[in-house]
Structures are given as C-alpha cells and as structure tokens.
N, C-alpha and C positions, 0 to 999 in steps of 0.2 A: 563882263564887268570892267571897269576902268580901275588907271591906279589909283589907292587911296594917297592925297595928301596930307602930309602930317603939318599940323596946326597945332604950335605951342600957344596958344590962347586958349586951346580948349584944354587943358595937360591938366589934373587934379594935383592940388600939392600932395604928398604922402606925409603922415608925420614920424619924425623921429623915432618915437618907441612905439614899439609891435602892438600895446593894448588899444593903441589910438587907430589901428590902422586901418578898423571895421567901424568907425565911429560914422552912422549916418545920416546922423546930425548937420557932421563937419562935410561930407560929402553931399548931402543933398542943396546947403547954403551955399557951395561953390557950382554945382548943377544949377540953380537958382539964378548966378548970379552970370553965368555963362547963357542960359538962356535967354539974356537980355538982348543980347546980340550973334547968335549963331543958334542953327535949328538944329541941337543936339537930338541927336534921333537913341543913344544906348549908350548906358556904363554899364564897363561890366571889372570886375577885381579881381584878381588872383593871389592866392598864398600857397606856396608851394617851397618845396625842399628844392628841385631838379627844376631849372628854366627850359630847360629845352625839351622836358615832356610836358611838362604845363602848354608851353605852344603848342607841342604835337598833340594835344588833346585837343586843344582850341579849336584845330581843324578838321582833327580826323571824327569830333564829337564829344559832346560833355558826359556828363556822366548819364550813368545808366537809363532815371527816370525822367529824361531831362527833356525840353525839344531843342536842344542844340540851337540855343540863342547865342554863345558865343560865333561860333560856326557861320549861322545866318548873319550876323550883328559883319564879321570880316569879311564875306562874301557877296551883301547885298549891293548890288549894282546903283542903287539911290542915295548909301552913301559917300560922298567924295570928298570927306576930312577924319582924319583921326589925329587924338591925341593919347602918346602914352607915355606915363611915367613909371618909373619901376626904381629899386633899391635894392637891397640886401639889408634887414635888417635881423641881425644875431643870424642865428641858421635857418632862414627863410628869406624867399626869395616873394618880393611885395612889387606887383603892379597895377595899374591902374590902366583902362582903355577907355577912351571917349569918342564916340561917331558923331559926325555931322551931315546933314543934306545940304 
C-alpha cells in the first residue's frame, strides 16, 4: 500500500456541541458537496473517551460484529487521500475520517 495523503478539502467540519456531532444530515451535505470534486471512496466517525484505543481499534479491528471497514477503509491500497478532523468535545474525544481514490 502507498502513503495515504492527507487532503484538508476533504476534512468534515465537526460542530461545536456533542449533540450535533452524529447529525447526518449535516455530514452527508458536506459528503455531497465534496463529491463534486474528489472520488470520496469512506467516512467513517469516532466518539470515544481514550484517542489512542480508538486508533488502536481502527487497526487491530472494529468491533465484534463488524467487517472491519475502518481497518479495510486505512489499509486499502486504492486509497491515496485522507482527510481527518477531530476535537475534544467535554469528555470525548470526536473525529472524523474521509478517503479518497
């Protein structure tokens, strides 16, 4: 696999407070609007307490019943742009991931 590069055109804004932060609405209009000019191939979110198990899950596997699309989405050789945003909002830790071909 090649290295992924990171592309702040594709980055999803986060908003400010936590209720908004699953809003996919707001996230699918900015997918929408990214797809105009870049071949987003996977979003994927995170909320979590601990950033550095959230990652280490990402890689070593999602959860249980899952097929490890995070996993596949970081690893897959076809794509060559990511974008990610992330925060701290109150006691959670909020990010966003976006792939490109």
């Amino acid at each position: 696999m090649n290295e992924l590069i990171y592309n702040d055109d594709i980055k999803i804004n986060i908003p400010d407070d936590i209720l908004f932060t699953d809003d996919k609405r707001n996230i699918i209009k900015q997918l929408n609007n990214m797809k105009k000019n870049y071949n987003i191939s996977t979003f994927f979110k995170d909320k979590v307490k601990n950033p550095e198990i959230g990652l280490m899950l990402m890689i070593i596997g999602d959860y249980k019943n899952s097929e490890n699309k995070k996993r596949n989405a970081i690893l897959n050789p076809k794509n060559k742009f990511i974008g990610i945003n992330y925060k701290f909002i109150k006691d959670s830790f909020v990010s966003y991931f976006t792939f490109s071909k």
